[in-house]
N, C-alpha and C positions, 0 to 999 in steps of 0.2 A: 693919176691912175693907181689902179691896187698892186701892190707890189707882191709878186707870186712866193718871193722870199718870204718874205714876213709870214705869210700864211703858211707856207712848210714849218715854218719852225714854231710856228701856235701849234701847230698839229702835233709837230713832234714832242713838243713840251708835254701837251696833253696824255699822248701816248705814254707817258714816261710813270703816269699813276696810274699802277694796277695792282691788284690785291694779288694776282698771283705773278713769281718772277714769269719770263719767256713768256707772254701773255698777254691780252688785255682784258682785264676785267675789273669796273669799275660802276658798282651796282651801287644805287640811294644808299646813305645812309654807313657807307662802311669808311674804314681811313680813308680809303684811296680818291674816295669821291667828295671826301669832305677836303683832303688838300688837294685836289683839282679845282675847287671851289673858292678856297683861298686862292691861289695861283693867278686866275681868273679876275678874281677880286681886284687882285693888285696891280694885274694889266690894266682894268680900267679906270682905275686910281691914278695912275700914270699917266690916262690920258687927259685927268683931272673931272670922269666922272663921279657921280656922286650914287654910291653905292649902297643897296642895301639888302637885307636877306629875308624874307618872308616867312610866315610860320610853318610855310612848309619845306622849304629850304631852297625855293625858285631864288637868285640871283639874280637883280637888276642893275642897270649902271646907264645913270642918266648923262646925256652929254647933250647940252643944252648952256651954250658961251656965251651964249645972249640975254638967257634971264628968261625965254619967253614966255608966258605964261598961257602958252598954246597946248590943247593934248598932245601928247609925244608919238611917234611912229614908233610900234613897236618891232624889232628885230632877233632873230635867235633860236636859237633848236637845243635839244639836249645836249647834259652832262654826262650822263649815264649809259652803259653800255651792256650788252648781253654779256654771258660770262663768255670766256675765248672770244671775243666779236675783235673787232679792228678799230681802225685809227680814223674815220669817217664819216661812220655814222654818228651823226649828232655834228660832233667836233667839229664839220665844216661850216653849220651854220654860227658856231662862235668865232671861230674862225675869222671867220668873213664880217661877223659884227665887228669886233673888233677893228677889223681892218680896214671897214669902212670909216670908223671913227676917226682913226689915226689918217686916211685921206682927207676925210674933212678938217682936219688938224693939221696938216702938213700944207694943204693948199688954203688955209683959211678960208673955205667954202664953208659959207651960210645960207641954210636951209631955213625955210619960212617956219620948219616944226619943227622940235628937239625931236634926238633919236635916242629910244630906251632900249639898250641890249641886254636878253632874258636869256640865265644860262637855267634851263627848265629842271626840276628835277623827276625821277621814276617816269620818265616816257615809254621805257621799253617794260615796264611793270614785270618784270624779274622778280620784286623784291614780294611784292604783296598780291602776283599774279590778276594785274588790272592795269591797263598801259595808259600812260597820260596823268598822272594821279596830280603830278605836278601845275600843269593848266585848268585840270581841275578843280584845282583848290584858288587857281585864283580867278578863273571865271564862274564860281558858285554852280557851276552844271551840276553838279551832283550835290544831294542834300548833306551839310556837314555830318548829321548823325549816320549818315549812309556810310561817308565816308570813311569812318570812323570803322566799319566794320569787316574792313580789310586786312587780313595778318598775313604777319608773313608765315615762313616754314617754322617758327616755335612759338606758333601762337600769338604775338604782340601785333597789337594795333599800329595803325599808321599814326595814330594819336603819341602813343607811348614812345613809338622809333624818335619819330619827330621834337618829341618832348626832350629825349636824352643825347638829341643830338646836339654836341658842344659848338658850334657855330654861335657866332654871335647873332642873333638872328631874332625876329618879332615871336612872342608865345605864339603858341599853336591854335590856331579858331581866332585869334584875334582880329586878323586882317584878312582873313576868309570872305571871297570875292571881291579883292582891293582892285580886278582888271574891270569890274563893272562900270562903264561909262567915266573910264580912264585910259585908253588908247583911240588915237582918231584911224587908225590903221595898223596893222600887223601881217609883216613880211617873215617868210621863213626859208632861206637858201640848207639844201638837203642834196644828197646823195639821192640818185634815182634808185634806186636797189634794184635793176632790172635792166637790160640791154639794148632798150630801144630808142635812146640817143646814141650808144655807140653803133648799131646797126645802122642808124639815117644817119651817122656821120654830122649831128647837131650837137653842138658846144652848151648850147641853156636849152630847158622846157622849161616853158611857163607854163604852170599846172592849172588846169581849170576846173578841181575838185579832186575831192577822194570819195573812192569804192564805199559803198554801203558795205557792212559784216553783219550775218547772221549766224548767230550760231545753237543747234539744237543737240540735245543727247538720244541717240537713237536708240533704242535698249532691245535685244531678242531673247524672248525667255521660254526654253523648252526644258527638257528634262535631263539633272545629270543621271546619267547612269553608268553599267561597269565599261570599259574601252574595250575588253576582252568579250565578252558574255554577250551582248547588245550585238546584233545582227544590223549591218548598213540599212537594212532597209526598215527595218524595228526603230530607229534613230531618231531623235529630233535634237540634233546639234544645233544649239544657235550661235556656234561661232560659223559652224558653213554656210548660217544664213547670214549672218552680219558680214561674214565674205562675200559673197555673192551682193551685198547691197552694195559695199565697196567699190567692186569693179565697175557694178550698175555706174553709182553713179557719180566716178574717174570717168564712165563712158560718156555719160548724161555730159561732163563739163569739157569733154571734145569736141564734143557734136555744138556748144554752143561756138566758136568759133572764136575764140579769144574774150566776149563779151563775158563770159561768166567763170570762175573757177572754184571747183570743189575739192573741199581738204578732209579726210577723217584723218587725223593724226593721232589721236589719242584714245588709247582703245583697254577698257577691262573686260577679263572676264574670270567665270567663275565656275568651278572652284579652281582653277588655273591650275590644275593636277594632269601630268602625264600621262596617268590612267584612269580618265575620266571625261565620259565625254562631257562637253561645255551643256550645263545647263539656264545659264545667260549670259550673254554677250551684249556690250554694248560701246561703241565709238560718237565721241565730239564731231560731229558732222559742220562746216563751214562753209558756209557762200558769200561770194565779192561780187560783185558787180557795179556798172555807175549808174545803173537807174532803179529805183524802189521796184517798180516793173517785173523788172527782169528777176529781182532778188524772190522779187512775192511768190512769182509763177513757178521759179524754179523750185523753191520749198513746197507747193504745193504737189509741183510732179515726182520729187523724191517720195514726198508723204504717201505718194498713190505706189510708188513702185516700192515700199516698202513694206506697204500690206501685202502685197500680192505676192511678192519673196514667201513672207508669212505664211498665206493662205497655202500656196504652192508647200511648202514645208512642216502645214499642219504643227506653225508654232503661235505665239501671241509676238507684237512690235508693238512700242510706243514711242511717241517723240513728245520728247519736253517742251513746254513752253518757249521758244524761242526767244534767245537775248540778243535784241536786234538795236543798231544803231546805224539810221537811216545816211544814203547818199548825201555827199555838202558840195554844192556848187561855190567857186568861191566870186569875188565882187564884179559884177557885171563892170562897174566904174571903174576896180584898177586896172581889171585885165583892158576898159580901153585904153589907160595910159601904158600899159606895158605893148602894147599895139603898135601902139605909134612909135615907141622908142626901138620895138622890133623893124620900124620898117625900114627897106635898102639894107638889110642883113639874110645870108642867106643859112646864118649856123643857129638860126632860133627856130622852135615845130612848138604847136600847143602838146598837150599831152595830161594823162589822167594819170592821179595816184593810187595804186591797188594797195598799197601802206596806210597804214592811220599813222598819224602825225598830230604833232601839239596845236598847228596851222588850222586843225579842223576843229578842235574847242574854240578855239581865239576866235573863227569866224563870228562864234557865237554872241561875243561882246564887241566886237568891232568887224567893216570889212578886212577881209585878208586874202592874202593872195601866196603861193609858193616856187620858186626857183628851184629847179632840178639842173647838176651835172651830172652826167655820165660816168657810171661806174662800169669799173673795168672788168669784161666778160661777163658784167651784169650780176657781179658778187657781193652780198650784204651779209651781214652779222655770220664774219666767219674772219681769221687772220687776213686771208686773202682780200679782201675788200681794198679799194685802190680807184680813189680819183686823183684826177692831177691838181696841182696848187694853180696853174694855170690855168685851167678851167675854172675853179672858185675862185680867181681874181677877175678873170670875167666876168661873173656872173655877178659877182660885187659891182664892177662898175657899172653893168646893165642897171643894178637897183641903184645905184645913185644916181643915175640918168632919169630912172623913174622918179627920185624922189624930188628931185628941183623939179617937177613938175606939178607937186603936192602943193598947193597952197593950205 
């Protein structure tokens, strides 16, 4: 069985790299994440994997005693962390790689496939503002040159970071899509980042996808004028109409009843002067949902209630082009094996992921499938964040349950 110890003190180790003291933060590409990387390294060397570092700085470590020359199972979640974020996210699905390894090494249990543990890197895309860049780059989803055209906050390329990062590791573009028709499966055990195994009182969710995200810029453009001199009703503010779109539609993603949820979080406007009224405004408008369906309809009733804000305010609205990346179901076939291993248990519920995670690139080149613990008051990327090592040694041994049934 997985040993709950061991996995505290992964966790804790891990925690122990962060850029800033009292903290954790531990973004692509900085000290802290480069010797979390080492660290990592040398636990799986230890358990006499055979490790290596990819041109983007993804971490693998083969454990495979047999020689097989079977594709490997792959297993593993991020290195990398929000800034201030906690000791969990990510961390527990290395975590638990590892500590699956070290079971299968303690009990000499041999699995028909070798298992490959991926410590991913830039999932939470902090660094260059695009999450996942690390599965990206090894399941070719994104065009190299695309991907190339990502910077961070001083301008440099993912290319350039990557380049001068001292890791001993493959050049950069070299090995770009090395997971293509190189993993026969990929599992990812995660933190739920949300309440609802601690509210049903379930130990694992086995995820049966993640949320579609759409995201559009919603722009209102009326007229500045003086704050003083300009009579209320002489007005066309477009920040009190980009207000008013807000509430709309925080209203719109109640009424859908848990299926949908809507985000403007990120809002400019202009000339952001005190004495002035806003002559355009505009906010990152966000939609989740699990089905293409629900995403499409709901961007189109925003789009209709946002004219009509307009019309109603005698200002102009537009919305951008939408950067959309559709609903992923994950393997009809493992979730049957994870079924059966569920069954005669009553601390297992399916459940859906409103997160993006690395699990939903991977799907792309292999089946895959993800494991959720319960996080505590449903807390993510924040100090607070807090599953039990008990719980992620469960959910470890749930997947090695599933995995001797992998042929």
């Amino acid at each position: 069985m997985a040993d709950a110890e061991k996995i505290k003190h992964s966790l804790a180790c891990l925690a122990k790299f962060t850029s800033a003291e009292g903290e954790i933060t531990r973004q692509t590409f900085s000290n802290a994440w480069e010797n979390a990387v080492l660290w990592v390294k040398r636990e799986m060397e230890m358990l006499g994997m055979a490790t290596r570092i990819d041109g983007f700085g993804n971490l693998t470590g083969l454990y495979n005693p047999t020689g097989s020359p079977l594709k490997p199972i792959g297993i593993g979640s991020h290195i990398d962390t929000v800034i201030n974020g906690g000791a969990y996210d990510g961390a527990i699905g290395i975590a638990a790689g590892l500590e699956l390894a070290r079971t299968l090494q303690a009990n000499k249990t041999e699995l028909t496939r070798p298992v490959e543990v991926i410590a991913f890197a830039e999932e939470e895309g902090g660094v260059f503002g695009k999450g996942c860049l690390g599965s990206e780059y090894i399941t070719a989803h994104t065009p190299l040159d695309k991907l190339d055209l990502f910077l961070d906050s001083e301008g440099r390329s993912a290319r350039l970071r990557a380049a001068r990062c001292p890791l001993n590791k493959e050049p950069y573009g070299s090995d770009y899509g090395w997971g293509r028709d190189h993993f026969y499966a990929f599992y990812e055990i995660h933190a739920e980042q949300g309440g609802f195994l601690e509210e049903k009182k379930k130990r694992i969710g086995i995820v049966d996808g993640v949320v579609g995200i759409l995201r559009s810029e919603v722009t209102f453009t009326g007229q500045a004028n003086h704050a003083g001199t300009t009579l209320m009703k002489n007005r066309k503010d477009a920040m009190a109409a980009l207000s008013a779109f807000i509430l709309g539609a925080y209203q719109y993603g109640i009424e859908r009843n848990g299926r949908l949820t809507v985000t403007n979080g990120k809002i400019r406007v202009e000339p952001n002067q005190h004495n002035v009224v806003p002559g355009k405004a505009s906010s990152v408008c966000e939609l989740r949902a699990e089905t293409d369906e629900e995403i499409r309809n709901a961007f189109a009733g925003l789009r209709e209630y946002g004219q009509s804000v307009a019309r109603q305010q005698g200002l102009q609205v537009h919305f951008s082009d939408p950067v959309y990346v559709k609903p992923v179901r994950f393997s009809e076939h493992l979730a049957r094996i994870q079924s059966r291993a569920a069954e005669g248990r009553d601390d297992t519920m399916h459940i859906f992921s409103w997160a993006g995670h690395d699990a939903k690139l991977m799907s792309t080149v292999a089946p895959a499938m993800m494991l959720f613990v319960p996080s505590r008051n449903g807390m993510s990327h924040c100090p607070q964040e807090y599953s039990s090592p008990e719980d992620v040694a469960a959910a470890t041994d749930f997947l090695l349950q599933v995995l001797k049934e992998i042929k």
